[in-house]
BATORSE-114880 format. One record per residue: residue number from 1; residue in one letter; y, z, x of N, C-alpha, C in turn. Coordinates in steps of 0.02 Angstrom, whole numbers. Atoms other than C-alpha are relative to their C-alpha. Example, Ala and Ser with C-alpha at 12.3 -4.5 7.8 and 13.67 -1.06 7.14 Angstrom:
BEGIN
PT   seq   type      n.v      n.w      n.u     ca.v     ca.w     ca.u      c.v      c.w      c.u
PT     1      A      -59        0       45     -225      390      615       60        0       45
PT     2      S      -59       -3      -42      -53      357      684       55       37      -39
This chain:
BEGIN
PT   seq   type      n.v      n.w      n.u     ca.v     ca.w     ca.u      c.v      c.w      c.u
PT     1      X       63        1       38     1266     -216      296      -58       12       47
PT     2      X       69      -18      -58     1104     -140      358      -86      -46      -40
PT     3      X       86       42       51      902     -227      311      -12       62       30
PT     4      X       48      -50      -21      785     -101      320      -84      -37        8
PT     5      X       57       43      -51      635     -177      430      -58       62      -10
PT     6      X       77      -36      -14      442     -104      400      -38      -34       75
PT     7      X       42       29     -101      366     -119      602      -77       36      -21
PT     8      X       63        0       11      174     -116      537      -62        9       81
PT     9      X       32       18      -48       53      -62      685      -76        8        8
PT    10      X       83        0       33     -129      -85      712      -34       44       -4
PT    11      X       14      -79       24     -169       93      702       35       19      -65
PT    12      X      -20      -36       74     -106       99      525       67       20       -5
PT    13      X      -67      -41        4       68      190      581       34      -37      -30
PT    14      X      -60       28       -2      217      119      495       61       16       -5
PT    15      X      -58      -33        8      372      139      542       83      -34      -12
PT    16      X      -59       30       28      551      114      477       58       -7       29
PT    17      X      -57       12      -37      719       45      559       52      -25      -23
PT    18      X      -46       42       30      878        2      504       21      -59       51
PT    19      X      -27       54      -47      951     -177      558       33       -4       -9
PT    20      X      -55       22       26     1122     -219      562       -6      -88       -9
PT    21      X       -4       75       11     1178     -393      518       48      -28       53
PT    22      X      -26       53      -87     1167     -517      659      -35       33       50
PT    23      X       50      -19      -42     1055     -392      744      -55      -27       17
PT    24      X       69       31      -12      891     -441      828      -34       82      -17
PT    25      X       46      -50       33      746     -334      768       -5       31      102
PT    26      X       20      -47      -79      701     -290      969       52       52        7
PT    27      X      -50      -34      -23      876     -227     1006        2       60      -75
PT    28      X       26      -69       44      847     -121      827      -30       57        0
PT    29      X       63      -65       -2      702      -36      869       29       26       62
PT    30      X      -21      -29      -50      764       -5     1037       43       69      -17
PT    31      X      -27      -58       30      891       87      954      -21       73      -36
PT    32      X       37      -52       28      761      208      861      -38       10       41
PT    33      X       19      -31      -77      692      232     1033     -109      -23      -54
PT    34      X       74       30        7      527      114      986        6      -27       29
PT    35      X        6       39      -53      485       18     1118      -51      -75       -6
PT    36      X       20       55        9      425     -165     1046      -36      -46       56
PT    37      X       44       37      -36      303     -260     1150       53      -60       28
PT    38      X      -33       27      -18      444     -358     1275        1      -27       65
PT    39      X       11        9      -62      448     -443     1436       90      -24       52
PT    40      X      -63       30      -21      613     -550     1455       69       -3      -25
PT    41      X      -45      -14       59      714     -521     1290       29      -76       -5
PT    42      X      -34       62        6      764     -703     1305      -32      -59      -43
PT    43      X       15       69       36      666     -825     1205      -66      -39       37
PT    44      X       57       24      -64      544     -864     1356      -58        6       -9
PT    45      X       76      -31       -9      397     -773     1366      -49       15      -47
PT    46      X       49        0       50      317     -745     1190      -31       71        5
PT    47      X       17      -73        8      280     -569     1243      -11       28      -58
PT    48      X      -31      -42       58      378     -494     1083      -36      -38      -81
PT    49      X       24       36       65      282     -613      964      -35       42      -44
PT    50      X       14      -19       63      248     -540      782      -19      -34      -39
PT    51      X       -5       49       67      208     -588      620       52       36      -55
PT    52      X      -43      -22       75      338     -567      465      -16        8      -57
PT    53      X       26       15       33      250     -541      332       13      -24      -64
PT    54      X      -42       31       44      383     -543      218       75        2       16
PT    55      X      -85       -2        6      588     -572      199       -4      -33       34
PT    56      X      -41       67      -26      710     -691      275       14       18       56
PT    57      X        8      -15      -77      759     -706      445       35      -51       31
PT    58      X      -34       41      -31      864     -812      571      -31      -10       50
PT    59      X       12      -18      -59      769     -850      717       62      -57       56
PT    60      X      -63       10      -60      906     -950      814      -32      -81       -1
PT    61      X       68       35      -43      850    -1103      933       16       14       74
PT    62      X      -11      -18      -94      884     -998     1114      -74        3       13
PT    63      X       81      -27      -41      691     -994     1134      -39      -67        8
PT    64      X       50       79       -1      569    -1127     1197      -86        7      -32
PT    65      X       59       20       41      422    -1208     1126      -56       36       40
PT    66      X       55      -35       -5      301    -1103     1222      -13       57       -5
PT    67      X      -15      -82       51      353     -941     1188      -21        1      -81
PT    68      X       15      -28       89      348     -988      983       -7      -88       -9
PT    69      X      -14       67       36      306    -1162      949       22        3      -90
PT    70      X      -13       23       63      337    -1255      768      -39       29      -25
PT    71      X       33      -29       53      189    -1202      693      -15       68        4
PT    72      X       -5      -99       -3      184    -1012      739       42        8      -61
PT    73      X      -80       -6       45      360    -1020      660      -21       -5      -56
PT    74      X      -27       24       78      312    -1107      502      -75       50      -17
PT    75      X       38      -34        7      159     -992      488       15       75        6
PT    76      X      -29      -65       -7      266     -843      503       20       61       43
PT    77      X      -29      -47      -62      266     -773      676       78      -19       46
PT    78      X      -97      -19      -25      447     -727      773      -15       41       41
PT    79      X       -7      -60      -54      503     -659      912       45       63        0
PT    80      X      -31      -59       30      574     -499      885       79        7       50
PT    81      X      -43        6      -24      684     -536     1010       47      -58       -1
PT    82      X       -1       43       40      737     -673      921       37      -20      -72
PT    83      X       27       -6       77      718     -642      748       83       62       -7
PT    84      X      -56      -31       38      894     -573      647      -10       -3      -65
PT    85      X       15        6       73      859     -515      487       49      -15      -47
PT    86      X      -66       11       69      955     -573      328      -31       28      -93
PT    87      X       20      -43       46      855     -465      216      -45       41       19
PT    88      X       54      -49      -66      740     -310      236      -87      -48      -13
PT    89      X       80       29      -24      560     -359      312      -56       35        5
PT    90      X       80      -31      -49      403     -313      348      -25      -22       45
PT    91      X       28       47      -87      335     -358      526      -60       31       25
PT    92      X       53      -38      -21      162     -320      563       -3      -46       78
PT    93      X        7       21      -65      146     -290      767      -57       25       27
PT    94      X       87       20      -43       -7     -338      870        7       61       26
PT    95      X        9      -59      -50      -11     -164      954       -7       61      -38
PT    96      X       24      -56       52      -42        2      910       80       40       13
PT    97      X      -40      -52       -3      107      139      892       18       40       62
PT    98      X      -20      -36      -59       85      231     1044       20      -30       58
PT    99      X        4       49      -59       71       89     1153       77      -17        1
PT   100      X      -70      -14       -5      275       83     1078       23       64        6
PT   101      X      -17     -114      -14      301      279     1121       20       -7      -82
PT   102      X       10      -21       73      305      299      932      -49       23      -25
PT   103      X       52      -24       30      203      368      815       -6       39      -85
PT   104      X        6      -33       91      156      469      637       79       29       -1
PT   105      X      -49      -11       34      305      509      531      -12       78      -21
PT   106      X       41      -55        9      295      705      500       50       13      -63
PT   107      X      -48      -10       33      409      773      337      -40       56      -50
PT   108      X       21      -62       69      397      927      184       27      -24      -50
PT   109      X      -32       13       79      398      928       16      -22       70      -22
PT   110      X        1      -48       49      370     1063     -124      -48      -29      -61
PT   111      X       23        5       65      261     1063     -285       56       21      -48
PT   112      X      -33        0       52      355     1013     -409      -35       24      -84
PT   113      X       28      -21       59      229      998     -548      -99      -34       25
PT   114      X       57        8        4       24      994     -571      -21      -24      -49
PT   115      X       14       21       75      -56      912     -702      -80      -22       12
PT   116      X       78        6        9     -248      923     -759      -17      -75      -26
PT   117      X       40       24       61     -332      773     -848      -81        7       29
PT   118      X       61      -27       33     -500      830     -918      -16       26       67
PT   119      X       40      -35     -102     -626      870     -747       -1      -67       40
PT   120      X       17       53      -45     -599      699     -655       81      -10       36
PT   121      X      -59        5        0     -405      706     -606       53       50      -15
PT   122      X      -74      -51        5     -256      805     -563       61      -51       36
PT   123      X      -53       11       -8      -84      736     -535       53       30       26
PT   124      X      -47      -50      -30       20      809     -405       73      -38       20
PT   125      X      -49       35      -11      197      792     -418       58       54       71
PT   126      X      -24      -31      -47      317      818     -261       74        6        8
PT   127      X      -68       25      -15      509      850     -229        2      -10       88
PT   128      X      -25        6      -85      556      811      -41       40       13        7
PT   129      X      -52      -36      -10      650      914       52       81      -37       35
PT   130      X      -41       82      -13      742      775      129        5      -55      -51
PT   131      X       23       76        6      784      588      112      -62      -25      -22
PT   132      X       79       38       18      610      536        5       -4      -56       60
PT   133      X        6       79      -50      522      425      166      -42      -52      -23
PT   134      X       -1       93       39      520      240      161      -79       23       -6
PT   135      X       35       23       12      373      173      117      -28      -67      -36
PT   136      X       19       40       18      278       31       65      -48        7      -35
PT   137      X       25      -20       71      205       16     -121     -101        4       11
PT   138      X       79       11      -12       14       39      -91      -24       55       70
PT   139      X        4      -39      -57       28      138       87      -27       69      -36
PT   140      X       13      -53        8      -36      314       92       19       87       56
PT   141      X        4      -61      -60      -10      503      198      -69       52       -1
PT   142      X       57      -43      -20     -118      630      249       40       69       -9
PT   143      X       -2      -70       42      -74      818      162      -37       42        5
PT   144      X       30      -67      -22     -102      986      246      -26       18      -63
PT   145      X       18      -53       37     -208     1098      136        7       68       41
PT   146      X      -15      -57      -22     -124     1253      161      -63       45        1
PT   147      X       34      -63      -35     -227     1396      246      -66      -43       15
PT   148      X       68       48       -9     -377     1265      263      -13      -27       89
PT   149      X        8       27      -81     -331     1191      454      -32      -64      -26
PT   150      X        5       67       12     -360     1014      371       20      -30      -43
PT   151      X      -36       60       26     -281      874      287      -47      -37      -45
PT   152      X        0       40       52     -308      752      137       17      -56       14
PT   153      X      -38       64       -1     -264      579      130        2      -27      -76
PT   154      X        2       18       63     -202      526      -32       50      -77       -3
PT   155      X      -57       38       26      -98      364     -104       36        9      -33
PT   156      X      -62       -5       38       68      361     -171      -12      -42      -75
PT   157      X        0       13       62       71      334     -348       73      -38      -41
PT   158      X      -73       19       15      262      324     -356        2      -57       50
PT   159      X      -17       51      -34      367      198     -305       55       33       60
PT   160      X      -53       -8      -64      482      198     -132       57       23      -26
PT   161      X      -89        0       52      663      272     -190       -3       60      -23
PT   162      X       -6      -30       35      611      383     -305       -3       66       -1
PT   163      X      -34      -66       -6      667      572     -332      -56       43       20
PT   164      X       61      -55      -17      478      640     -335      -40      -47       29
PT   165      X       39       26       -7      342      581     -242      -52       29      -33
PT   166      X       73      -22       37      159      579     -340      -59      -25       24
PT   167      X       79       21        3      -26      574     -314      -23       -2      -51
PT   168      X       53       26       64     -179      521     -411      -52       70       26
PT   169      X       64      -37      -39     -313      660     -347      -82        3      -37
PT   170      X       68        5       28     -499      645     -376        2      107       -2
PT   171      X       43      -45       -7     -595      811     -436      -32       31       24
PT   172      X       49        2      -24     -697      866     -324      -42       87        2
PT   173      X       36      -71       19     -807     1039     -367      -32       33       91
PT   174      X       22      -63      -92     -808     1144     -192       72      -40       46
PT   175      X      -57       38      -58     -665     1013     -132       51       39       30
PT   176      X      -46      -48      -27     -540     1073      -10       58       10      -42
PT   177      X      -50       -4       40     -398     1009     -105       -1       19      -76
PT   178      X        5       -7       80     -461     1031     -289       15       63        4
PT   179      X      -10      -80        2     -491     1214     -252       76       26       15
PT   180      X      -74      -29       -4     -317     1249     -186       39      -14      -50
PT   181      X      -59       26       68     -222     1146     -328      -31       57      -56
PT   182      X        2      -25       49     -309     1267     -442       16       67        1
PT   183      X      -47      -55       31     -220     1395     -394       83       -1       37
PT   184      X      -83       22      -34      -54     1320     -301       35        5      -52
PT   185      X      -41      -10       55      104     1361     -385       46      -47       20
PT   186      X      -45       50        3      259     1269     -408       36       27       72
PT   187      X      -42      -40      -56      371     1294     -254      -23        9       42
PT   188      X       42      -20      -60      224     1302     -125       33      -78       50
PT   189      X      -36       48      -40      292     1187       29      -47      -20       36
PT   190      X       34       59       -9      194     1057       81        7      -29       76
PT   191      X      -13       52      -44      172      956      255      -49      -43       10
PT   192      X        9       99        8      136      772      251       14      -47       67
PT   193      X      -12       37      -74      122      652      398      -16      -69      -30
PT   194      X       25       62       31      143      464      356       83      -29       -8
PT   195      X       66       23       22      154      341      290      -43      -49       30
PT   196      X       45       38      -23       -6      245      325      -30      -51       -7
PT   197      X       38       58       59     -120      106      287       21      -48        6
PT   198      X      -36       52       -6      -86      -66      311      -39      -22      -78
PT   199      X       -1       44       55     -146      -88      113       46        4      -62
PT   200      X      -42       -3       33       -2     -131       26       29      -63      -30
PT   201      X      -26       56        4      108     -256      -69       22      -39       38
PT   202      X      -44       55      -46      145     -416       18       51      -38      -55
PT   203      X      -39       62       48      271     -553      -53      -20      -13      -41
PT   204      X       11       34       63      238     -609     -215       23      -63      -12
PT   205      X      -18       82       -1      217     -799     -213      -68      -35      -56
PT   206      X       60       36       59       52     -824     -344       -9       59      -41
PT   207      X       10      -58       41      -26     -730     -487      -36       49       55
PT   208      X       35      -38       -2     -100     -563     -446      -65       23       -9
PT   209      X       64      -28       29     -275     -489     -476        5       75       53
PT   210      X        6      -67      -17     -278     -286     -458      -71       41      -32
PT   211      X       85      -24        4     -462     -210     -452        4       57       36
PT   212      X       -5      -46      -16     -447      -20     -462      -59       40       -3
PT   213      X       62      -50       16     -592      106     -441       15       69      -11
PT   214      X        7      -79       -8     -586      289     -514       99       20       15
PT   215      X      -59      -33      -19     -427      370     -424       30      -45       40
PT   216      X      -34       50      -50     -380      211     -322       37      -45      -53
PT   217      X      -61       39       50     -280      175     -470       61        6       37
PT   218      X      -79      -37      -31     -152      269     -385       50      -73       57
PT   219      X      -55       42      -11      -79      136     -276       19      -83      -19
PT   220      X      -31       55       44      -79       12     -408       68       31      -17
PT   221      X      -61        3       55       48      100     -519       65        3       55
PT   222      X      -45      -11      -60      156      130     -351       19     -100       10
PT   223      X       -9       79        0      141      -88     -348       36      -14      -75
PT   224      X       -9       20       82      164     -110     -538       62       33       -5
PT   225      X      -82      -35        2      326       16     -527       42      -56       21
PT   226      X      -39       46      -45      393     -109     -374       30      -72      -49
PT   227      X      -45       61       31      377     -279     -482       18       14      -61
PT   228      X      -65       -1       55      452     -185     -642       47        7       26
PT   229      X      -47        1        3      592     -147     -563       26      -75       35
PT   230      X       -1       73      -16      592     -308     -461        7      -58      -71
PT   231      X       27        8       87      562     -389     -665      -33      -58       39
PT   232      X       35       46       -2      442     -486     -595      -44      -56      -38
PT   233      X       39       64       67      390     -655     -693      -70      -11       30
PT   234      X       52        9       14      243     -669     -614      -58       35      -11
PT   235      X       72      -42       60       58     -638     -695      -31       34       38
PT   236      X       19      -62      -39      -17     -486     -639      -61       -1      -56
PT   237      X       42      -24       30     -184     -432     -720      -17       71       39
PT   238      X       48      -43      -19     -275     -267     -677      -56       20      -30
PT   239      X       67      -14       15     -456     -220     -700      -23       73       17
PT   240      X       -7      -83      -15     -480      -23     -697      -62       21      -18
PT   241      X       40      -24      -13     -639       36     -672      -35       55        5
PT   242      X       10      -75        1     -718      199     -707      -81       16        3
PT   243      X       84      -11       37     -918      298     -710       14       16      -57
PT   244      X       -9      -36       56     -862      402     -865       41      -18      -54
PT   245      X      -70        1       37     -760      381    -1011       74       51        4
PT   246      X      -58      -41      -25     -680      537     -951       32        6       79
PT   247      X      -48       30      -41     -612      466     -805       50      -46       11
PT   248      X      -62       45       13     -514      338     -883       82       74        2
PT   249      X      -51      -60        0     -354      440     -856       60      -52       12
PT   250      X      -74       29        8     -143      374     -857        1      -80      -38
PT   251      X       -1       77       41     -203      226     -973       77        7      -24
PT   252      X      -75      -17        8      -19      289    -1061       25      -35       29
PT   253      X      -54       11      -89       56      246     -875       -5      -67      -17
PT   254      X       -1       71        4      -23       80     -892       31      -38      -48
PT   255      X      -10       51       59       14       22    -1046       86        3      -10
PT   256      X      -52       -4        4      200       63    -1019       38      -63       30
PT   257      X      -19       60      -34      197     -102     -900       -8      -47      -40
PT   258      X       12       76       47      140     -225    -1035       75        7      -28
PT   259      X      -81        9       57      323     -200    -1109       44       -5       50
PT   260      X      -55       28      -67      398     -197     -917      -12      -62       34
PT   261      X       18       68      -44      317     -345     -854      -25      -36      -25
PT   262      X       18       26       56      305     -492     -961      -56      -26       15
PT   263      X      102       17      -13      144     -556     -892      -45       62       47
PT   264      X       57      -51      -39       42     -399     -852      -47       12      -53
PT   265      X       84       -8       47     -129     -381     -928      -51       48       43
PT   266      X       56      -38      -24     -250     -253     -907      -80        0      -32
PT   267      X       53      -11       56     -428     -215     -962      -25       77       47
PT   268      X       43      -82      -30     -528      -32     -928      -79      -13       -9
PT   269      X       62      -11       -5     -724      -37     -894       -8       79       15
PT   270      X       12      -72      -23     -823      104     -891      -95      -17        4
PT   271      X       77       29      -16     -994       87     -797      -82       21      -24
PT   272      X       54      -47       18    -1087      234     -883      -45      -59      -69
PT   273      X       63       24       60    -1237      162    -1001       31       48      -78
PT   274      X      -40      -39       47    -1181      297    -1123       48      -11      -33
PT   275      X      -77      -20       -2    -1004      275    -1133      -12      -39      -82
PT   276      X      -25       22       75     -939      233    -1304       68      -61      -13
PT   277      X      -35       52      -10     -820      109    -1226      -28      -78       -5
PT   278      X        1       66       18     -797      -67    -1278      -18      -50       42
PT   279      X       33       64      -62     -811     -154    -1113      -42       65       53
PT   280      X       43      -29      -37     -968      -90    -1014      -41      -28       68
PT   281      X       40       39      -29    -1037     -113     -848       52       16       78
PT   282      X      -78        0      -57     -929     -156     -664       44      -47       -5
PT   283      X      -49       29       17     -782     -226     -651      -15      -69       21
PT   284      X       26       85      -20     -869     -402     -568      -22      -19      -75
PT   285      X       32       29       64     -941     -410     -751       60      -13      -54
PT   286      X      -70      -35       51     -756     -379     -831       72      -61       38
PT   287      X      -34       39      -57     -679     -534     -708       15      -60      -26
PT   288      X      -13       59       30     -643     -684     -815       11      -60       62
PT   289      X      -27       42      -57     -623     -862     -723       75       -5      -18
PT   290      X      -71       18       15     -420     -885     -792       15       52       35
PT   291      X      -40      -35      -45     -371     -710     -678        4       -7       55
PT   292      X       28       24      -64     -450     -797     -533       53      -68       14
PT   293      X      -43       55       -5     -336     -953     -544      -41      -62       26
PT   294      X       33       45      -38     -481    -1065     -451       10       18       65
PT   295      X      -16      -24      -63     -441     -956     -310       74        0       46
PT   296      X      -51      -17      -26     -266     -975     -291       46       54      -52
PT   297      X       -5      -70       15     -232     -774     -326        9       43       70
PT   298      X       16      -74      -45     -191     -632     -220      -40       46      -13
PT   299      X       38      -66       48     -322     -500     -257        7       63       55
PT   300      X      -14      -70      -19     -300     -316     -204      -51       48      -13
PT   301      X       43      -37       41     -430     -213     -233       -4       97       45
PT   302      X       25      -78      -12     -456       -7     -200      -39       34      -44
PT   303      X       66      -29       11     -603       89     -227      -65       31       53
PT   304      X       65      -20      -50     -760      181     -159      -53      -50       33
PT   305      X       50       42      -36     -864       97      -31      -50      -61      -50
PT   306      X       65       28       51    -1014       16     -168       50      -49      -34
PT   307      X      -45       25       42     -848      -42     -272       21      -67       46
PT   308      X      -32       51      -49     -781     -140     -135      -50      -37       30
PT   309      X       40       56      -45     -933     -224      -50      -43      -34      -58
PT   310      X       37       47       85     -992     -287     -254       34      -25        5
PT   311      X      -72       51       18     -824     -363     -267      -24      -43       67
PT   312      X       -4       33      -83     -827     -439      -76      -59      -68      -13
PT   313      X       56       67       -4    -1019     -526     -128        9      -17      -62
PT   314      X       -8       52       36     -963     -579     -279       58      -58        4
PT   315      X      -34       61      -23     -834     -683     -233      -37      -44       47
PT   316      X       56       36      -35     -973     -745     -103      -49      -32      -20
PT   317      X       51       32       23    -1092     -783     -225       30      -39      -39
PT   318      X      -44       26       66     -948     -852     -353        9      -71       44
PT   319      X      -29       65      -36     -883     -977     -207       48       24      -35
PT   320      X      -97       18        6     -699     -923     -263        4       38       66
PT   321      X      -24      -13      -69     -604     -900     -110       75       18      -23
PT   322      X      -64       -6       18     -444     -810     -161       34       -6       52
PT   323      X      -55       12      -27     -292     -859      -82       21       63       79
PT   324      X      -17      -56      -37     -275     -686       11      -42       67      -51
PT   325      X       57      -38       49     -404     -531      -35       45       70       84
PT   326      X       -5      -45      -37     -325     -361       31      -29       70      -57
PT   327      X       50      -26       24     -449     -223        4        2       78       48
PT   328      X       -2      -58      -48     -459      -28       52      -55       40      -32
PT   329      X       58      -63       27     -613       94       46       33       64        1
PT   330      X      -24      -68      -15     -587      271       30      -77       35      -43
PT   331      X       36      -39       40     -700      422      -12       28       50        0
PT   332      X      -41      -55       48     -674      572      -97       49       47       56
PT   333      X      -40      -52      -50     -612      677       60       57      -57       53
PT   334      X      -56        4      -31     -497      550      143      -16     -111        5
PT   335      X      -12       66       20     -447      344      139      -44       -3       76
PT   336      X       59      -18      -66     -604      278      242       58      -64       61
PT   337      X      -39       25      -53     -542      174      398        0      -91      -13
PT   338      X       -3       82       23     -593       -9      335       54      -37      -57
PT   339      X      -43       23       50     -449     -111      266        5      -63       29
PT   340      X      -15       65       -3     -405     -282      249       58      -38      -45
């Protein structure tokens, strides 16, 4: 039996390793010729110290209390030299990628299919020419625009596994990518470097709160795929956020989860004065106190810069303190560099 281990690094890279069982994660990566932050391999030195962010794990007791005391441990850090997985993990490590001679993931795909809605959204679907790569539900890559000499950064829409990979894509009138999708055909071949982003699903141990802006829906439904097939019992809400009424777009998509996931609830704002929608305004106005829990919630939020630092001071001015608040900006030409 193999785990399949996510090695998270602080440059965003993440990359994937199989473990055998009874393996140590160091002697793993070694094997994929990554070179883990190590000094003694014995238990000693604390060098190799990580955090786990999620899955199970054996750490032994060959190591001493100054290398990893008790409460590291019960707070979730391991030594990788150490640490035997007994399911797959995620391990975010203090260092950056290169600093392990590793680095970006490079791979092709193909246009499979394009899909318009109205002028705020296109939907690009992908086959891979390979093995679809791992990933983690929320992560994102960066996507040559052919004949352009520059790249995209979009989020995965789909979930890990699955046969096609998909984007969400914003509109953008002169954009590099809009303009090419409108006249890319099926069968045009694609290169993709990734994946990226440290904003993604963690463990699921409380309710949820998902606060999407515009096209940063996209690595919700890539989360919301994960705990349907997971059948996750617990309560998920999302709050979906739009300027226009014609940017509400894959409501369909959504509403396919209220019947996969017995506690998922959504609502759609739309911020325009105009709009002819029922709930009006931003999504801080659209935030009930029961999705908040009194602050024990995970909240997630993606969206454009303005979206994300309203949310940030209203929880500041609210006094709720959620449990854990992971949060990613992006603008229209590429996912901006601030995440949490």
């Amino acid at each position: 039996m193999c785990y399949k281990i996510a090695l998270n690094f602080e440059d965003g890279v993440t990359r994937f390793i199989e473990c055998k069982e009874g393996e140590k994660v160091l002697d793993a990566a070694f094997r994929a010729k990554i070179n883990l932050p190590m000094d003694c391999s014995d238990g000693v030195c604390g060098t190799c110290k990580c955090r786990a962010e999620s899955g199970s794990y054996d750490l032994g007791d060959d190591y001493i209390d100054d290398a990893l005391t008790a409460d590291e441990a019960k707070a979730g850090l391991v030594l990788t030299c150490q640490m035997k997985p007994t399911s797959d993990c995620v391990i975010a490590v203090p260092t950056t990628s290169t600093a392990c001679k590793t680095g970006q993931q490079k791979f092709a795909a193909t246009v499979a299919e394009i899909a318009s809605h109205n002028d705020a959204a296109i939907v690009l679907e992908l086959d891979v020419e390979a093995a679809a790569p791992a990933f983690l539900p929320g992560q994102y890559v960066n996507i040559d625009v052919p004949g352009s000499g520059q790249s995209r950064s979009y989020s995965f829409s789909t979930a890990p596994g699955e046969q096609k990979i998909g984007f969400l894509i914003k509109k953008i009138p002169g954009g590099v990518m809009s303009n090419w999708l409108e006249r890319a055909a099926v069968g045009t071949k694609l290169e993709l470097t990734g994946p990226l982003g440290s904003f993604y699903l963690r463990e699921v141990k409380r309710p949820l709160l998902f606060l999407a802006g515009g096209t940063g829906l996209a690595p919700f439904l890539s989360m919301l795929e994960v705990l349907a097939w997971e059948n996750s019992q617990q309560e998920v809400h999302l709050i979906y956020g739009v300027t226009r009424d014609l940017d509400l777009v894959l409501v369909d998509e959504i509403e396919t989860y209220a019947a996969r996931l017995p506690n998922f609830s959504f609502a759609t704002v739309v911020a325009e004065e105009a709009s002819i929608h029922p709930r009006k305004g931003w999504v801080t106005q659209h935030m009930p106190a029961e999705v908040l829990h009194g602050g024990d919630v995970d909240v997630y939020l993606c969206g454009p810069p303005p979206m994300v630092d309203a949310v940030r001071k209203h929880f500041d001015d609210s006094g709720v303190k959620p449990k854990s608040f992971h949060y990613e900006k992006f603008t229209p030409n590429a996912v901006a560099k601030e995440a949490a």
